[in-house]
N, CA, C and O atoms as CSV, one atom per row, in Angstrom:
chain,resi,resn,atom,element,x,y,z
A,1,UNK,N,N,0.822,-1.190,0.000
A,1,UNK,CA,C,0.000,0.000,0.000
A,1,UNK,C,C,0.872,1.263,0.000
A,1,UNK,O,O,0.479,2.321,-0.490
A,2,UNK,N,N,2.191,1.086,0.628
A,2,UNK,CA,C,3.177,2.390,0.491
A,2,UNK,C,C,3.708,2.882,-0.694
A,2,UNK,O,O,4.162,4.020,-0.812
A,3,UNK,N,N,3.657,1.962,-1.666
A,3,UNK,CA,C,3.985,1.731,-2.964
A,3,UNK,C,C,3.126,2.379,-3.723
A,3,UNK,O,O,3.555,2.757,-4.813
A,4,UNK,N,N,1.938,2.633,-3.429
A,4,UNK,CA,C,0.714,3.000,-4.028
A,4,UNK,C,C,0.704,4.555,-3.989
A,4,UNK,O,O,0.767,5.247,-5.006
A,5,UNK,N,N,0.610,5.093,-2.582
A,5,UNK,CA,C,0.748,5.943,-1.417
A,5,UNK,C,C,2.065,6.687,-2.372
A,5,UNK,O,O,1.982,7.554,-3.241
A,6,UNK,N,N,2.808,6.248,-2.037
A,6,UNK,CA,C,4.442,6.836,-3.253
A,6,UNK,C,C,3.875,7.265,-4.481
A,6,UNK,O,O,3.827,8.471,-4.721
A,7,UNK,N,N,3.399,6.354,-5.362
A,7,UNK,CA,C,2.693,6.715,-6.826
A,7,UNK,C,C,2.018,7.720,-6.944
A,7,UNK,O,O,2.113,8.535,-7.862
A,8,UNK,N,N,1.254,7.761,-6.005
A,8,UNK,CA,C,0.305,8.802,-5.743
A,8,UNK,C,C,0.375,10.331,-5.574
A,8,UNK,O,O,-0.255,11.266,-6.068
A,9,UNK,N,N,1.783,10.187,-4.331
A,9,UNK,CA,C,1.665,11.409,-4.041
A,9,UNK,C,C,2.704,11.647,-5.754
A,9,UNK,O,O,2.011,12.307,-6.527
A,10,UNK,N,N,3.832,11.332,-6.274
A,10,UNK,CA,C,4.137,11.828,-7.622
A,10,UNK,C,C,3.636,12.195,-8.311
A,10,UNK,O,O,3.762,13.388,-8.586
A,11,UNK,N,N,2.720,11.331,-9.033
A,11,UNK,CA,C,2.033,11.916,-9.956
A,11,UNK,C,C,1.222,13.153,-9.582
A,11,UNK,O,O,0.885,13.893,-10.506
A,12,UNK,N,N,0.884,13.450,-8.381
A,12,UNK,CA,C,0.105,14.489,-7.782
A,12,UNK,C,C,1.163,15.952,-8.237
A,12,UNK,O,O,0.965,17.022,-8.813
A,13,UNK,N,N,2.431,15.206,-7.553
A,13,UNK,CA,C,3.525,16.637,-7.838
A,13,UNK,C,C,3.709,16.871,-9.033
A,13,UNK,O,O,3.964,18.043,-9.308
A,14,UNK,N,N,3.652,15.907,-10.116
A,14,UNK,CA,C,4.007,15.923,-11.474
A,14,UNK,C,C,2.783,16.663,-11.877
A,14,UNK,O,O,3.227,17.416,-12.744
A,15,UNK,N,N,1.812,16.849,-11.799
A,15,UNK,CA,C,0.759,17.520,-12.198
A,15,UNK,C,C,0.839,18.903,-11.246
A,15,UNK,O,O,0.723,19.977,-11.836
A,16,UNK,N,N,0.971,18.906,-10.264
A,16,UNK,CA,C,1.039,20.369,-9.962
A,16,UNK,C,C,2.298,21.006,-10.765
A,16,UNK,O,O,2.256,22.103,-11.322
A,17,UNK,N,N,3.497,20.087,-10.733
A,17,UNK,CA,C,4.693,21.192,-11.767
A,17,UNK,C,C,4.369,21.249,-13.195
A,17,UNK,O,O,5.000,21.991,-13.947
A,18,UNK,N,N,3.292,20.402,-13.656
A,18,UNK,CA,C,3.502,20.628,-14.882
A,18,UNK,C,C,2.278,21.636,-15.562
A,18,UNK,O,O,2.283,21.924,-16.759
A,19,UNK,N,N,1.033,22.214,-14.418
A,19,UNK,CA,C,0.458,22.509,-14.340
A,19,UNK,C,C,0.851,24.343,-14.009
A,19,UNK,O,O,0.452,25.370,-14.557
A,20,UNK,N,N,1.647,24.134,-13.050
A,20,UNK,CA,C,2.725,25.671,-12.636
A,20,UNK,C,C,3.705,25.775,-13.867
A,20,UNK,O,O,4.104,26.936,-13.959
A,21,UNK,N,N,4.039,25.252,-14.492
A,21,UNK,CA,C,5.070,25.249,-15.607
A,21,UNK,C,C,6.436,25.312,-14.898
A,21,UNK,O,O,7.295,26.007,-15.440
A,22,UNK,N,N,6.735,24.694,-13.792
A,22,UNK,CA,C,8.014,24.140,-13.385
A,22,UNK,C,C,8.443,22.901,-13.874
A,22,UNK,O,O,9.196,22.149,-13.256
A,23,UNK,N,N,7.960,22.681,-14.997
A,23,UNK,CA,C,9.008,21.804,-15.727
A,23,UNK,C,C,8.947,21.518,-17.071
A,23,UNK,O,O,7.883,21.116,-17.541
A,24,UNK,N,N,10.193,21.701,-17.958
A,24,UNK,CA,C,10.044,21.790,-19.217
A,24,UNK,C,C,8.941,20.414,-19.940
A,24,UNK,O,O,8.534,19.364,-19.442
A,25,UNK,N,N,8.772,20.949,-21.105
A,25,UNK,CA,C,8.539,19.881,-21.923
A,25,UNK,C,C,9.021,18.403,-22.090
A,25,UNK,O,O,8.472,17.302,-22.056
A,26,UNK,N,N,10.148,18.817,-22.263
A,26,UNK,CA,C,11.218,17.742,-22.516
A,26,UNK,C,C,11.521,17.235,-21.234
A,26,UNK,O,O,11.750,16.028,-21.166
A,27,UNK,N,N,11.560,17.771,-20.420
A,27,UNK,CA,C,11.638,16.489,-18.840
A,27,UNK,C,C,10.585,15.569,-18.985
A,27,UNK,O,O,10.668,14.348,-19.120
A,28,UNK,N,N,9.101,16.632,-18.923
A,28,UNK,CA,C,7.754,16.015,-19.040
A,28,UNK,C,C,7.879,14.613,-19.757
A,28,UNK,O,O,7.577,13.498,-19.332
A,29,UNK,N,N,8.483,15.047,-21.125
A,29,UNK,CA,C,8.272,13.983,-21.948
A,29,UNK,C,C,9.711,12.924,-21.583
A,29,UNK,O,O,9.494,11.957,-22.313
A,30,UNK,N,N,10.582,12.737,-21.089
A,30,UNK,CA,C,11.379,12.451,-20.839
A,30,UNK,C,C,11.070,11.557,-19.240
A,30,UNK,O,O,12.116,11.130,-18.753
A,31,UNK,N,N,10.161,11.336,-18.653
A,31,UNK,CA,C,9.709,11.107,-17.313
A,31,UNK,C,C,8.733,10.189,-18.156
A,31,UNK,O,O,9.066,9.011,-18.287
A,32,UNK,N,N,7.760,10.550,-18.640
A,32,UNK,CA,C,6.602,10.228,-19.501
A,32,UNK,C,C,6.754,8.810,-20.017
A,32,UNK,O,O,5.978,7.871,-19.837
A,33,UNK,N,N,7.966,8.826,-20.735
A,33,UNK,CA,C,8.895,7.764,-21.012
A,33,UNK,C,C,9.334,6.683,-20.418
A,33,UNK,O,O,9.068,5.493,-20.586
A,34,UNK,N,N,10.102,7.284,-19.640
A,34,UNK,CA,C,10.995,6.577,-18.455
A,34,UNK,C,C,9.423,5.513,-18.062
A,34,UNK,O,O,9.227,4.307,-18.210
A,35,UNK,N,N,8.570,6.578,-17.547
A,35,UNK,CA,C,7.479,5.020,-16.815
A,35,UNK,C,C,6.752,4.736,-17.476
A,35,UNK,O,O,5.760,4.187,-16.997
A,36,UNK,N,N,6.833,4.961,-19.059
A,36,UNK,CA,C,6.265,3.641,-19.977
A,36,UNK,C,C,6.927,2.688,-19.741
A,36,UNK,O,O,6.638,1.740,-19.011
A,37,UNK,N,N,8.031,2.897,-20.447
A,37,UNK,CA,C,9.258,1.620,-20.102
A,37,UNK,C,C,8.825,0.864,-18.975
A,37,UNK,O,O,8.613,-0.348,-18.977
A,38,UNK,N,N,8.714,1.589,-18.081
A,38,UNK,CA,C,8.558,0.888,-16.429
A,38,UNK,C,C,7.639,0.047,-16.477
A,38,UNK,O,O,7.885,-1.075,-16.034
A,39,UNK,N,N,6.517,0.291,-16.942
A,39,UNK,CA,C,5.324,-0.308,-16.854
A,39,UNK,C,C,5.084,-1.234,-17.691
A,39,UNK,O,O,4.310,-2.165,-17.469
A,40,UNK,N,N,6.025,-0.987,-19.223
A,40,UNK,CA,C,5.990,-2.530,-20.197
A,40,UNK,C,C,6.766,-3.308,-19.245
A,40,UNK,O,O,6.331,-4.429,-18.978
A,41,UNK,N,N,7.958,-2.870,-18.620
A,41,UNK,CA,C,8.690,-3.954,-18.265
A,41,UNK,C,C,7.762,-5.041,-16.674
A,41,UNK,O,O,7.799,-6.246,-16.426
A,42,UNK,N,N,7.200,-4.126,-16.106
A,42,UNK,CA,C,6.399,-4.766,-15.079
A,42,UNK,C,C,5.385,-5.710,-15.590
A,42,UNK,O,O,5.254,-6.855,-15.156
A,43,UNK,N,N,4.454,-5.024,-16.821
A,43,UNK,CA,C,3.691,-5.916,-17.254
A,43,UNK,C,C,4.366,-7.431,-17.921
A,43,UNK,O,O,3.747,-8.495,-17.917
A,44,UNK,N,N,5.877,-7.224,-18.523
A,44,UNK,CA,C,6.281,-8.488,-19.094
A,44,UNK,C,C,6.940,-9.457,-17.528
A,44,UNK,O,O,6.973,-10.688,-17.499
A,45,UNK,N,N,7.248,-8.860,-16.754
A,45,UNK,CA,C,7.118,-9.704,-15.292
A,45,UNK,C,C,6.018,-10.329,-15.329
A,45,UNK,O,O,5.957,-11.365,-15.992
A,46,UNK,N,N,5.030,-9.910,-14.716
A,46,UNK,CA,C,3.476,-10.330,-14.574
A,46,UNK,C,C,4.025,-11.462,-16.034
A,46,UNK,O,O,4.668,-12.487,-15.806
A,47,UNK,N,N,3.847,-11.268,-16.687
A,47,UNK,CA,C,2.855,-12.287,-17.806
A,47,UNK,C,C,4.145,-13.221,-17.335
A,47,UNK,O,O,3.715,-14.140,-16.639
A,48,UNK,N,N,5.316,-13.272,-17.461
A,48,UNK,CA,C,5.918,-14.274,-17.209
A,48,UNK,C,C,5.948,-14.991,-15.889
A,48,UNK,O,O,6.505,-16.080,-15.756
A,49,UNK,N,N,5.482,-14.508,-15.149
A,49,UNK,CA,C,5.154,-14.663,-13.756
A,49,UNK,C,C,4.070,-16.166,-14.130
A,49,UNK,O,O,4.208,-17.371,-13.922
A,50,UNK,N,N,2.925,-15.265,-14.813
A,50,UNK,CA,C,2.009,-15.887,-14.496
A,50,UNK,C,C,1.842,-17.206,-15.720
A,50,UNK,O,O,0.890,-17.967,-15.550
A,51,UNK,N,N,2.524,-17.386,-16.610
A,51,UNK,CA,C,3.096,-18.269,-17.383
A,51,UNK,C,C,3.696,-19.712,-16.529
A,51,UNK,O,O,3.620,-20.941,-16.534
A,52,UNK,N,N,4.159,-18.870,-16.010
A,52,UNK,CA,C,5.114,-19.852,-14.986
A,52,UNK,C,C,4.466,-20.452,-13.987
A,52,UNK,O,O,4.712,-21.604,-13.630
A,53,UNK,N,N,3.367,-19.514,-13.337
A,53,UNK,CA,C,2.511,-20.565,-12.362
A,53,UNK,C,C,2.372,-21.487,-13.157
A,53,UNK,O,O,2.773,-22.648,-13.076
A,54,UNK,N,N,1.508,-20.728,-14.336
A,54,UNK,CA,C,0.409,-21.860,-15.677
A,54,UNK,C,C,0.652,-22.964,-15.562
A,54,UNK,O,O,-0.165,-23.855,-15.330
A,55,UNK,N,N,2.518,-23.149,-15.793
A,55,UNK,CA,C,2.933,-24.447,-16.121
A,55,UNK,C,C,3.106,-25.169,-14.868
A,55,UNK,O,O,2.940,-26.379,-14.716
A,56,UNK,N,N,3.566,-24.046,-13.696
A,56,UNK,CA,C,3.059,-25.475,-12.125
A,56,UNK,C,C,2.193,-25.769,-12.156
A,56,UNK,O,O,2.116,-26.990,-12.293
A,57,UNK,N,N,1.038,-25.125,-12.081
A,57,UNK,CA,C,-0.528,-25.672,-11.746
A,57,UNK,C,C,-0.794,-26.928,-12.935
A,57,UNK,O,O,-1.305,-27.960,-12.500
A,58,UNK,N,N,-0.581,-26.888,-13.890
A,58,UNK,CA,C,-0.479,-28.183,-14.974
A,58,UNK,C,C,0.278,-29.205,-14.372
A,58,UNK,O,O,-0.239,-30.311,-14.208
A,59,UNK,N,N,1.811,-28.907,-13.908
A,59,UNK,CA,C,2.009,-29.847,-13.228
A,59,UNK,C,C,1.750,-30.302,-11.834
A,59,UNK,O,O,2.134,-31.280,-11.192
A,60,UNK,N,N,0.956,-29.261,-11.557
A,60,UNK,CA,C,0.584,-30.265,-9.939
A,60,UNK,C,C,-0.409,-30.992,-10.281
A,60,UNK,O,O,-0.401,-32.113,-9.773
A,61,UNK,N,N,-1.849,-30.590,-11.430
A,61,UNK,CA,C,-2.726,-31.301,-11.443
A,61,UNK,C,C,-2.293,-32.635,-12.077
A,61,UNK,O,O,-2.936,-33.624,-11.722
A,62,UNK,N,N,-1.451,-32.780,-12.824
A,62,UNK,CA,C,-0.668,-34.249,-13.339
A,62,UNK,C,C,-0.438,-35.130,-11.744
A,62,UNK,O,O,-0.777,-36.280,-11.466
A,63,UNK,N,N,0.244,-34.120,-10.901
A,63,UNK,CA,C,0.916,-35.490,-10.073
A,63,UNK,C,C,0.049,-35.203,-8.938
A,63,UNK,O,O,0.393,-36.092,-8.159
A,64,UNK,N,N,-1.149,-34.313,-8.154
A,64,UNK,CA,C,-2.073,-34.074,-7.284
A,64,UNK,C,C,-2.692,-35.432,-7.358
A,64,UNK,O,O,-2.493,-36.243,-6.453
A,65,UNK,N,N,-3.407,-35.708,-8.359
A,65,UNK,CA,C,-4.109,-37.633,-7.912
A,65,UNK,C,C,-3.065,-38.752,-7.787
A,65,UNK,O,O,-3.473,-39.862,-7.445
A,66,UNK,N,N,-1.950,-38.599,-7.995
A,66,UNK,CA,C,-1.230,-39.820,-7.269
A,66,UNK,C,C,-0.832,-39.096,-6.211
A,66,UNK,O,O,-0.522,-40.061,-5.513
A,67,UNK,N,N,-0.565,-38.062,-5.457
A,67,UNK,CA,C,0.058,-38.212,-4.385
A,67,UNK,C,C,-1.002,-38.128,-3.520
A,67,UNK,O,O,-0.708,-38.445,-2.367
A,68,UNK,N,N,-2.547,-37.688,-3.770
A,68,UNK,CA,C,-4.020,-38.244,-2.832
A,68,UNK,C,C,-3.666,-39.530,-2.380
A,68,UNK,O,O,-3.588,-39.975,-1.235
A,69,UNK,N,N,-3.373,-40.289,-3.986
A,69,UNK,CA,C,-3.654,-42.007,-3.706
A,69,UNK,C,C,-2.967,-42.800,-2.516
A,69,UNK,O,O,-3.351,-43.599,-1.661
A,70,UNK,N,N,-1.539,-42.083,-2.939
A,70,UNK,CA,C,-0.263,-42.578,-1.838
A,70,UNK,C,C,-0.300,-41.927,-0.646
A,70,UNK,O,O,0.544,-42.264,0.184
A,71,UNK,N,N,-1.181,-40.960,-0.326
A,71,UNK,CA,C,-1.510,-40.595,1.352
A,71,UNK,C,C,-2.395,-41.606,1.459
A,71,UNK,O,O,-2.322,-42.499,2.304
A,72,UNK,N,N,-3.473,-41.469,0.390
A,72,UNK,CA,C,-5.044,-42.856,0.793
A,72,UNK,C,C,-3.775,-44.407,1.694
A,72,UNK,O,O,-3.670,-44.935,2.800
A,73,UNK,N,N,-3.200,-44.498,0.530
A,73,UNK,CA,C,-2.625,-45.719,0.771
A,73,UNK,C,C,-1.915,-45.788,1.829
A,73,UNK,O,O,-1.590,-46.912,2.211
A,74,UNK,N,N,-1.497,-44.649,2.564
A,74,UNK,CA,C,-0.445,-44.715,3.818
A,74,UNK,C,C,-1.049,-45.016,5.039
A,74,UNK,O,O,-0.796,-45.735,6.005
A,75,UNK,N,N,-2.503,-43.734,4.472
A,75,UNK,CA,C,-3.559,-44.605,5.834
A,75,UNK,C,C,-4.069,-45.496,6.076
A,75,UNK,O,O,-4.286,-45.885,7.224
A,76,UNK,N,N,-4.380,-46.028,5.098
A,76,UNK,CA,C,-5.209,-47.113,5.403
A,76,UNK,C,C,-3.839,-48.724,5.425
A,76,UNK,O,O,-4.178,-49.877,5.691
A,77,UNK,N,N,-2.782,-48.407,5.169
A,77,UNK,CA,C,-1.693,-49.426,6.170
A,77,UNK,C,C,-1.413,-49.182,7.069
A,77,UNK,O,O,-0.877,-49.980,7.837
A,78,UNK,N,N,-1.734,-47.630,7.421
A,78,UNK,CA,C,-1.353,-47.866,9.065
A,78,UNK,C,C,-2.779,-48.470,9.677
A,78,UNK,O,O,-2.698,-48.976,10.796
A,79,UNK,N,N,-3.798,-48.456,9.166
A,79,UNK,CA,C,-5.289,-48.773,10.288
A,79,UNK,C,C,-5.146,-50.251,10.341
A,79,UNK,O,O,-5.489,-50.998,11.257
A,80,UNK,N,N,-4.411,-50.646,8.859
A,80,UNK,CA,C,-4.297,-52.397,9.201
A,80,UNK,C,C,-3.974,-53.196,10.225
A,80,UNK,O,O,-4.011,-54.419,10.090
């Protein structure tokens, strides 16, 4: 949430300076930039992030019913 809170109050200042005209164009656009970049690069985290669960969750559901079976099976040799 501090992370958010941070974002927040910036862009707040970035709009009051750019609104007062304390800051050129070219910073503007130069900042503008900078957290596109930021934000493709976060979004290609995320997707690879979540790629990567993709392929655990595929593999847990592969091996999730045998390792049910082999707990089933542990209990019921010990009740023997």
């Amino acid at each position: 949430m501090a992370d958010i809170d941070s974002s927040i109050k910036q862009l707040n200042d970035l709009k009051h300076d750019v609104k007062e005209k304390l800051i050129s164009d070219e910073e503007f656009a130069l900042y503008f930039k900078n957290e596109c970049k930021s934000a493709n690069t976060v979004c290609f985290k995320i997707s690879h992030n979540i790629a990567s669960v993709n392929r655990q969750m595929k593999n847990f559901d592969t091996v999730h019913p045998y390792l049910l079976k082999l707990i089933n099976d542990h209990k019921l040799g010990k009740k023997k």
